[in-house]
Residue frames as a rotation matrix with the C-alpha (Angstrom) as fourth column:
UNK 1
0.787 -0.599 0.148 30.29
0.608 0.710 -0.356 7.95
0.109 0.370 0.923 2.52
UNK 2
0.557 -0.684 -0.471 33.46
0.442 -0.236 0.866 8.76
-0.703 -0.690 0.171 3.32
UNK 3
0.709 -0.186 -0.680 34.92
-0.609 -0.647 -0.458 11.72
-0.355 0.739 -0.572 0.63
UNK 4
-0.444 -0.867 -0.225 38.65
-0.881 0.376 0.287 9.10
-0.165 0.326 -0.931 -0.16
UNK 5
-0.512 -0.055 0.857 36.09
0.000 0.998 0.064 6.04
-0.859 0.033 -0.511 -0.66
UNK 6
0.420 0.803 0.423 33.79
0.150 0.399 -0.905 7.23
-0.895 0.443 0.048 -3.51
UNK 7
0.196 -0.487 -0.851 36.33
-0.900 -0.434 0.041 7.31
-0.390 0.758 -0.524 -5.84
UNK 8
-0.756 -0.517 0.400 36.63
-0.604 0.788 -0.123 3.71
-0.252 -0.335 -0.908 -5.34
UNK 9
-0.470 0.745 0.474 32.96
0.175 0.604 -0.777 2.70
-0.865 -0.282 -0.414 -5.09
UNK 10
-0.991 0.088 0.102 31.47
0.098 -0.043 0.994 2.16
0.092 0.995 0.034 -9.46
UNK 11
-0.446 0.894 0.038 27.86
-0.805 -0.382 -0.454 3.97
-0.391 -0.233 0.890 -9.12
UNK 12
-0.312 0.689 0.654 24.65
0.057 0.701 -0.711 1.48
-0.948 -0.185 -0.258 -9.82
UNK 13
0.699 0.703 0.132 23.41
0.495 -0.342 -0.798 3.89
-0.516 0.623 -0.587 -12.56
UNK 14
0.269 -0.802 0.534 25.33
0.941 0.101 -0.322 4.98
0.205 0.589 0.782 -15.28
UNK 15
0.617 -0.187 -0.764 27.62
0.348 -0.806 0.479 8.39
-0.706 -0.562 -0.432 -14.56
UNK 16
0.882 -0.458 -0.113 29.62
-0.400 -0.599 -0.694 10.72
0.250 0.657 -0.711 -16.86
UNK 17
-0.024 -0.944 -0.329 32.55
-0.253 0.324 -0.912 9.39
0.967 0.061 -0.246 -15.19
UNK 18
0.736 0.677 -0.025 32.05
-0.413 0.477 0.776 6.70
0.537 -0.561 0.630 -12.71
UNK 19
0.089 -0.686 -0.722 35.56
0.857 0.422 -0.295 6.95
0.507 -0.593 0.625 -11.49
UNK 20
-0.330 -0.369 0.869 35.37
-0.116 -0.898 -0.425 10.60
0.937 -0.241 0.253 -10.39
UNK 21
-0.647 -0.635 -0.421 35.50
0.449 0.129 -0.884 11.41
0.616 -0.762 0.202 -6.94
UNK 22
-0.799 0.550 0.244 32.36
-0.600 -0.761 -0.248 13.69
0.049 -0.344 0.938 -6.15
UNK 23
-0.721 0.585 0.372 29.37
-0.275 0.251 -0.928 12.39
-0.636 -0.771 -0.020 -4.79
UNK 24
0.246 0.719 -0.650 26.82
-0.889 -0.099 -0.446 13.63
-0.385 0.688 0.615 -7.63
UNK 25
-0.635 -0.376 -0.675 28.25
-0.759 0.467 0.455 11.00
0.144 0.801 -0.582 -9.64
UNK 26
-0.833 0.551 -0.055 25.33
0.550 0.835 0.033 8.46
0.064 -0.002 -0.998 -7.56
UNK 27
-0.380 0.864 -0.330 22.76
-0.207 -0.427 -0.880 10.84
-0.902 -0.266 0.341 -8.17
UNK 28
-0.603 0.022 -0.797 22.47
-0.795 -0.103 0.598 9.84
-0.069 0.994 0.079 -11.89
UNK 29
-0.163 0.971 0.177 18.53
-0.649 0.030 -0.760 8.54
-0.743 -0.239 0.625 -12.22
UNK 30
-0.888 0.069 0.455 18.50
0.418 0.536 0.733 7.64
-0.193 0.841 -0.505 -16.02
UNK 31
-0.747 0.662 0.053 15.72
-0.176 -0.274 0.945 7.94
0.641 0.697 0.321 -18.20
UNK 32
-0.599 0.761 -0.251 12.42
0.771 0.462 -0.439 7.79
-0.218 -0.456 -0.863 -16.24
UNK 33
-0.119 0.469 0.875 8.98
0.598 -0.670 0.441 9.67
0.793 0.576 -0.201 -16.80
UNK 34
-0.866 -0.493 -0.089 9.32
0.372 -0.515 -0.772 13.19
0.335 -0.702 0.629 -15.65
UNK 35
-0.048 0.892 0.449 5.54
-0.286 -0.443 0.849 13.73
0.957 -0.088 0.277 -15.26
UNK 36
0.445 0.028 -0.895 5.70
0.867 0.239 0.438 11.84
0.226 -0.971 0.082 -11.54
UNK 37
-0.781 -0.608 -0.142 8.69
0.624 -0.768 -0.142 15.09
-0.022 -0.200 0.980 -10.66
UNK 38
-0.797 0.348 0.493 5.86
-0.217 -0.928 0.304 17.40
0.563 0.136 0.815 -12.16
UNK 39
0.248 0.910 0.333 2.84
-0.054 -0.330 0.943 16.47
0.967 -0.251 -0.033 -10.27
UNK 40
-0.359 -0.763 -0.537 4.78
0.706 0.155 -0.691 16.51
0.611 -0.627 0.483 -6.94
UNK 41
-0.987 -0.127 0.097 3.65
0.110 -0.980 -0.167 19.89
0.116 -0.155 0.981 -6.53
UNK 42
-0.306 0.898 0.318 0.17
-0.853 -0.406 0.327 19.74
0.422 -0.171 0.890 -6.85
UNK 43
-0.075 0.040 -0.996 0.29
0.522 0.853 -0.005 16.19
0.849 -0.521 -0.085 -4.55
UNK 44
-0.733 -0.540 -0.412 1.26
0.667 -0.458 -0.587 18.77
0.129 -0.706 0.697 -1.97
UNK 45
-0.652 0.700 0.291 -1.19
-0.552 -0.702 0.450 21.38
0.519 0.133 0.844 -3.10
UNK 46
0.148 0.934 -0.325 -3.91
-0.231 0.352 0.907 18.74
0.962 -0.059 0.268 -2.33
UNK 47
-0.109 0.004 -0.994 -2.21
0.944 0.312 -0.102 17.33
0.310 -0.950 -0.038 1.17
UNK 48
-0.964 -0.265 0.015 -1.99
0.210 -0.796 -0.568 21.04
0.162 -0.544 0.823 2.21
UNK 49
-0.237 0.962 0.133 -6.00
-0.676 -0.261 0.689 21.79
0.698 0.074 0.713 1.00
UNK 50
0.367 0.734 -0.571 -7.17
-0.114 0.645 0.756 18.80
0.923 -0.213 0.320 3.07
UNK 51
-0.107 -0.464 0.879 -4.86
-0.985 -0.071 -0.158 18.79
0.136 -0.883 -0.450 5.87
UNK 52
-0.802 -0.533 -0.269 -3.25
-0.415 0.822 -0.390 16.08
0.429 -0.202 -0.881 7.89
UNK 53
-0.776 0.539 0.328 -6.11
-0.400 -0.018 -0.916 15.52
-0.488 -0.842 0.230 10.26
UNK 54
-0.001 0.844 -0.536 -8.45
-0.784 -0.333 -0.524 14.91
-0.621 0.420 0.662 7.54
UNK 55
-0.071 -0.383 -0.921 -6.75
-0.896 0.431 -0.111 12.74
0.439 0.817 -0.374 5.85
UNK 56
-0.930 -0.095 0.356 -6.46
-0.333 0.633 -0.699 10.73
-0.159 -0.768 -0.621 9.02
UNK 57
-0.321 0.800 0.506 -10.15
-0.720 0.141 -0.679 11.18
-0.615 -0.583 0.531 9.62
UNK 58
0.540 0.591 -0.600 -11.42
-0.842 0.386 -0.377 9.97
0.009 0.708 0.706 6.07
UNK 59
-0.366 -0.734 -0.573 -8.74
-0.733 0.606 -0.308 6.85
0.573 0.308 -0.760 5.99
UNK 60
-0.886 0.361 0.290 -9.62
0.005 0.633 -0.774 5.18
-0.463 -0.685 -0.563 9.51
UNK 61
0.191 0.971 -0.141 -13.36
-0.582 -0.003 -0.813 5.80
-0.790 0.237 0.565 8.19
UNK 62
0.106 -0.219 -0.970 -12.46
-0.994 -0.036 -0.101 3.92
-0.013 0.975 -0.222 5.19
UNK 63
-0.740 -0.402 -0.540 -10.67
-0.197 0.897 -0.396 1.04
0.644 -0.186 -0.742 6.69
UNK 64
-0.921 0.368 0.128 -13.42
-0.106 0.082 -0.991 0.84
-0.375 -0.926 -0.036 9.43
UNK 65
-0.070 0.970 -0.233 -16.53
-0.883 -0.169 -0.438 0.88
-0.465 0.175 0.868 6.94
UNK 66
0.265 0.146 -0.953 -15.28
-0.723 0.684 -0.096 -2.12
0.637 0.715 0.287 5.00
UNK 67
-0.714 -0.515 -0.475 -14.22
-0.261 0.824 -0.502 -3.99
0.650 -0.234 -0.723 8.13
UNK 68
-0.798 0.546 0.254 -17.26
-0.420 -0.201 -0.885 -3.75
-0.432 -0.813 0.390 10.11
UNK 69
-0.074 0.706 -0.704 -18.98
-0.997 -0.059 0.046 -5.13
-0.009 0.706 0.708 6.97
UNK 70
0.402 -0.050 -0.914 -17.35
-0.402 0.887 -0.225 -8.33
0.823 0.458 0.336 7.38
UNK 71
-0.503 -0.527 0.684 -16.09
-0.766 -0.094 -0.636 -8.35
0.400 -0.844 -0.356 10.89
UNK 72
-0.166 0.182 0.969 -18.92
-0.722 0.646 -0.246 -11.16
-0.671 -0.741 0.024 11.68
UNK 73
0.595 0.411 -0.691 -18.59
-0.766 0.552 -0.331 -13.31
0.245 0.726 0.643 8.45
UNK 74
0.861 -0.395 0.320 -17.25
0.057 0.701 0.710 -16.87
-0.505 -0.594 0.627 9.51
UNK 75
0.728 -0.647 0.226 -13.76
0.460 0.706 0.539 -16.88
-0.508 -0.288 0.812 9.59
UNK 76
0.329 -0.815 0.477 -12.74
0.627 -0.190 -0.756 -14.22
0.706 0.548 0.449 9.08
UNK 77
0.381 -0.521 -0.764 -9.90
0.904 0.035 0.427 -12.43
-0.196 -0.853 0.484 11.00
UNK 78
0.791 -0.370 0.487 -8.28
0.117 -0.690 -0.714 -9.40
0.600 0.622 -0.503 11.05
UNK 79
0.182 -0.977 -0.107 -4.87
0.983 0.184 -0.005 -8.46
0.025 -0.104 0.994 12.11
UNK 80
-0.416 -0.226 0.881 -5.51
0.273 -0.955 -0.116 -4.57
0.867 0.192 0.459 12.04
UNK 81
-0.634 0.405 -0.659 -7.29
0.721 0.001 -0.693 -2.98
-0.280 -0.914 -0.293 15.06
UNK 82
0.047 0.619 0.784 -10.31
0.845 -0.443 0.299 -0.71
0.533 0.648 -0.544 14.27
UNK 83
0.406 0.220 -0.887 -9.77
0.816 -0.525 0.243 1.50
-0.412 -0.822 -0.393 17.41
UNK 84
0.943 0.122 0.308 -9.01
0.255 -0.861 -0.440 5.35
0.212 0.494 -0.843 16.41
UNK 85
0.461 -0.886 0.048 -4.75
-0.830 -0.412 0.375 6.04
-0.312 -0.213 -0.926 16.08
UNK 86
-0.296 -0.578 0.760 -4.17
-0.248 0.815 0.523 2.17
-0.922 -0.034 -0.385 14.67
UNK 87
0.015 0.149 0.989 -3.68
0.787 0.608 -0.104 1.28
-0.616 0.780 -0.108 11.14
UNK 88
-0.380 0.280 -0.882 -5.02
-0.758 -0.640 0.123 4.86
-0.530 0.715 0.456 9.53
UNK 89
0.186 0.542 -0.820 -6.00
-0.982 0.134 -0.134 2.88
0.037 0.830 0.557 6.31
UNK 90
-0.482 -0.265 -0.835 -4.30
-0.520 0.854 0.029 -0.48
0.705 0.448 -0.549 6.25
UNK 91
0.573 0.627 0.528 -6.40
-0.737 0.676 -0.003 -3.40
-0.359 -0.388 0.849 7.20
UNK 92
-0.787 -0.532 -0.312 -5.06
-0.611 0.742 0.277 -6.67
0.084 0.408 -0.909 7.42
UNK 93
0.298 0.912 -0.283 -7.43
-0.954 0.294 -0.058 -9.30
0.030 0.287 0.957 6.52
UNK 94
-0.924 -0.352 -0.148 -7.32
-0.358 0.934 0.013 -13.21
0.134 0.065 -0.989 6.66
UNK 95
0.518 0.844 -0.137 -9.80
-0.838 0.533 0.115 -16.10
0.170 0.055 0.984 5.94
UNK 96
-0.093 -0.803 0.589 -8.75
-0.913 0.306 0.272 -18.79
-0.398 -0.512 -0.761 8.15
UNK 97
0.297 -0.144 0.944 -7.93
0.161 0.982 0.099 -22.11
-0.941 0.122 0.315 6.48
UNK 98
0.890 0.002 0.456 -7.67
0.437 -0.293 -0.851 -20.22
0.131 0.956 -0.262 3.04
UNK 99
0.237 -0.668 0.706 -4.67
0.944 0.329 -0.006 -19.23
-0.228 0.668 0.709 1.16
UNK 100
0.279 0.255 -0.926 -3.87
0.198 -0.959 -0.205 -15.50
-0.939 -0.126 -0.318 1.68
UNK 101
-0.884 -0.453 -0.120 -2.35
-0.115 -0.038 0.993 -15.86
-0.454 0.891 -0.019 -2.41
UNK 102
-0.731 0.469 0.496 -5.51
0.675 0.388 0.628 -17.18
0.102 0.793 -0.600 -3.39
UNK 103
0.523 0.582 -0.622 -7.54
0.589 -0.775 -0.230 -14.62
-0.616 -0.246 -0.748 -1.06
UNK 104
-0.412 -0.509 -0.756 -4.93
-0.401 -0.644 0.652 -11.70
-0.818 0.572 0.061 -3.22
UNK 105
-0.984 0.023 -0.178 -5.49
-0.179 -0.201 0.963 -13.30
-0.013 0.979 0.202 -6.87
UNK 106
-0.277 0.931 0.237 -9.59
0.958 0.250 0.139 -14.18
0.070 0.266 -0.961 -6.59
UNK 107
0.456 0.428 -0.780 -9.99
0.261 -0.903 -0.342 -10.42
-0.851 -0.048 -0.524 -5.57
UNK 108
-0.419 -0.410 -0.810 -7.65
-0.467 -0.669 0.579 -9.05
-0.779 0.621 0.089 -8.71
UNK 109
-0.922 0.374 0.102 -9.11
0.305 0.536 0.788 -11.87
0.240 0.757 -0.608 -11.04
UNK 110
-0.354 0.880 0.317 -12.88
0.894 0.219 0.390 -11.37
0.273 0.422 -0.865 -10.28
UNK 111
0.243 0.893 -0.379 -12.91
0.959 -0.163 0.231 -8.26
0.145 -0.419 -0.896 -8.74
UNK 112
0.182 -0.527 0.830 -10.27
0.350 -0.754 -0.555 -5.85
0.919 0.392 0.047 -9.91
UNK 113
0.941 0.057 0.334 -9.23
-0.272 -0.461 0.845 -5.30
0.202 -0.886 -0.418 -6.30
UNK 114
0.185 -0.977 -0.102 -5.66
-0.122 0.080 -0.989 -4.87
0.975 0.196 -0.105 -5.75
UNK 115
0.899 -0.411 0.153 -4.54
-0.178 -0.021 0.984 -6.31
-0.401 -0.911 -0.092 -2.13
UNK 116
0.161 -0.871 -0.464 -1.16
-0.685 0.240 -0.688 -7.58
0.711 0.429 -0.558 -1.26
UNK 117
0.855 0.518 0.027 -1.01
-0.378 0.587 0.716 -10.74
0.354 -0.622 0.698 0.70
UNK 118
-0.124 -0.812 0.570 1.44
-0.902 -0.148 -0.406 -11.23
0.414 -0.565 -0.714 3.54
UNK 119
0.813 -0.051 -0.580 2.94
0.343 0.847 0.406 -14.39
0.470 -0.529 0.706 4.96
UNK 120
-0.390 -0.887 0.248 5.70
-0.024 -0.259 -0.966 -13.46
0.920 -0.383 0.080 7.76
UNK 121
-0.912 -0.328 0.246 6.11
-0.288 0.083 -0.954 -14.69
0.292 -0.941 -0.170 11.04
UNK 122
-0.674 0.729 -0.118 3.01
0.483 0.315 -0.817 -14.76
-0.558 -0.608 -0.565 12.98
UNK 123
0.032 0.485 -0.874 1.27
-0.674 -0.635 -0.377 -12.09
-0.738 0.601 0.306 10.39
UNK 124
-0.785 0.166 0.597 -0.79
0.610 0.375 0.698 -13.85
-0.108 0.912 -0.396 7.48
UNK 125
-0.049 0.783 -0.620 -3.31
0.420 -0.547 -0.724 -12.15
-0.906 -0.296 -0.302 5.83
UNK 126
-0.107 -0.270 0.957 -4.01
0.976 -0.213 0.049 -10.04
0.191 0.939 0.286 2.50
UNK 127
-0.777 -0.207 -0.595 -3.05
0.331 -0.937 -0.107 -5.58
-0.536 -0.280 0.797 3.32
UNK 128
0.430 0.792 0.434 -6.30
0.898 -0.427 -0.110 -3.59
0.098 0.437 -0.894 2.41
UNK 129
-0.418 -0.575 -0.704 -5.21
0.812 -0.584 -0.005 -0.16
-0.408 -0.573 0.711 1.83
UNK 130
0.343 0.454 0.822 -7.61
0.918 -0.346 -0.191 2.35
0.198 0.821 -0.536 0.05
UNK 131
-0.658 -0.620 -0.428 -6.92
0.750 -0.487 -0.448 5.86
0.069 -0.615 0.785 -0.27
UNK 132
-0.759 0.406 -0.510 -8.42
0.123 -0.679 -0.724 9.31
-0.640 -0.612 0.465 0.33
UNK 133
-0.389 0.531 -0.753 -10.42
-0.891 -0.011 0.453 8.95
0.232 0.847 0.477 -3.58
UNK 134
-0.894 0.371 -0.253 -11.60
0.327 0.924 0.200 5.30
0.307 0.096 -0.947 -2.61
UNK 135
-0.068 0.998 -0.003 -15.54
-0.699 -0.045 0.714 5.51
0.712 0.050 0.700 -2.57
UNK 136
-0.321 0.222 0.921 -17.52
-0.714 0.582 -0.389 3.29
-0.622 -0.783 -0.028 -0.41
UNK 137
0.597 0.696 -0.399 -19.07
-0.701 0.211 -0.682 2.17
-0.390 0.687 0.613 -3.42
UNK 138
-0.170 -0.850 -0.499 -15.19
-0.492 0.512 -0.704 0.89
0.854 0.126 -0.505 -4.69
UNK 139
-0.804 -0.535 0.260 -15.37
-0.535 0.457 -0.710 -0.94
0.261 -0.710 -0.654 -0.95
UNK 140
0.466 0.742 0.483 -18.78
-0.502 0.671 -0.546 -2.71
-0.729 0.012 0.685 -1.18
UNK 141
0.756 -0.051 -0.653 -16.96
-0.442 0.696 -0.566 -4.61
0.483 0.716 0.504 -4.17
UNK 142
-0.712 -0.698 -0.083 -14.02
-0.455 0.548 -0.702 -5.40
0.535 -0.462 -0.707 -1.81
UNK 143
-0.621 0.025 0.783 -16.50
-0.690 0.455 -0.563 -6.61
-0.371 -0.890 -0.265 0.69
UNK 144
0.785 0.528 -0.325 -18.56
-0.618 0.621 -0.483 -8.98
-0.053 0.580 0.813 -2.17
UNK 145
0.175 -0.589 -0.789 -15.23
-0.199 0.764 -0.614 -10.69
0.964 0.264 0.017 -2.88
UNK 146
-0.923 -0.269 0.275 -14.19
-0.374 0.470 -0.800 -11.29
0.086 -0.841 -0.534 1.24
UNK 147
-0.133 0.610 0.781 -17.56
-0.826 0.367 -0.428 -12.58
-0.548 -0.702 0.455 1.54
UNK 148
0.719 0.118 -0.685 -17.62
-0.640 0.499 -0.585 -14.34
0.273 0.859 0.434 -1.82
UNK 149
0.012 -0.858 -0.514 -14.07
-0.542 0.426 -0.724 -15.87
0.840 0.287 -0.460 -0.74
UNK 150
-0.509 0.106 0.854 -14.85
-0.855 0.052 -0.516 -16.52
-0.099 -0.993 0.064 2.83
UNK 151
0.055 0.888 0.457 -17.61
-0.781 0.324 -0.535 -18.49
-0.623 -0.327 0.711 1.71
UNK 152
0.347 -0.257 -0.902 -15.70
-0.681 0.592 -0.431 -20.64
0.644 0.764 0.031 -1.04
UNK 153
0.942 -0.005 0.335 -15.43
-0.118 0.931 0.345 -24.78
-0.313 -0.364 0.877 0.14
């Protein structure tokens, strides 16, 4: 922003003095919890211990063990490719004639499985995304509810 306009422009978040002229004045956060700020650091610690590469490896393995489970159950579809360098973790999922809302709330209602289900453009479907702590064990219950839903009349 231009230094003669933010004197002009009334910050989002509240400011000691939200007519003053200095920048800081939109850096003011508010109240929020500072434990997210404090474990920054040891987020890092852990991406540094495992390394990028790893992370890669164990994701695609992740997203690839629960789609291969269900890759030949009728109708369903995916929208992710399984091939190594596409997706890393996120799977897109779809059960075709079915409701990617209802495919999202029958997994959080019966199966405590958080997706998020996309409608946009050509792209329908519900986003599988586990991360580097997701068990297989946590992804055999995702793949009871896509077969459980698949198979709902």
């Amino acid at each position: 922003m231009k230094k003669d306009k933010i004197k002009k422009i009334y910050p989002l978040f509240a400011a000691n003095d939200p007519n003053a002229d200095d920048i800081r004045k939109f850096e003011s956060l508010g109240t929020r919890p500072f434990f997210i700020e404090q474990a920054i650091g040891k987020a890092v610690e852990f991406y540094d211990m495992i390394g990028g590469k790893r992370k890669e490896e164990r994701l695609m393995y992740l997203k690839n063990y629960w789609m291969n489970k269900v890759k030949d159950v009728p109708n369903v579809k995916f929208g992710t490719s399984m091939k190594p360098g596409f997706g890393c973790a996120i799977g897109l999922v779809n059960v075709e004639g079915k409701s990617p809302a209802d495919f999202e709330y029958i997994l959080m209602e019966n199966y405590k499985v958080h997706t998020v289900h996309i409608i946009w453009e050509n792209i329908k479907g519900i986003r599988v995304t586990p991360n580097v702590y997701t068990t297989t064990k946590n992804l055999d219950v995702l793949v009871e509810g896509i077969k459980a839903f698949a198979a709902r009349v």
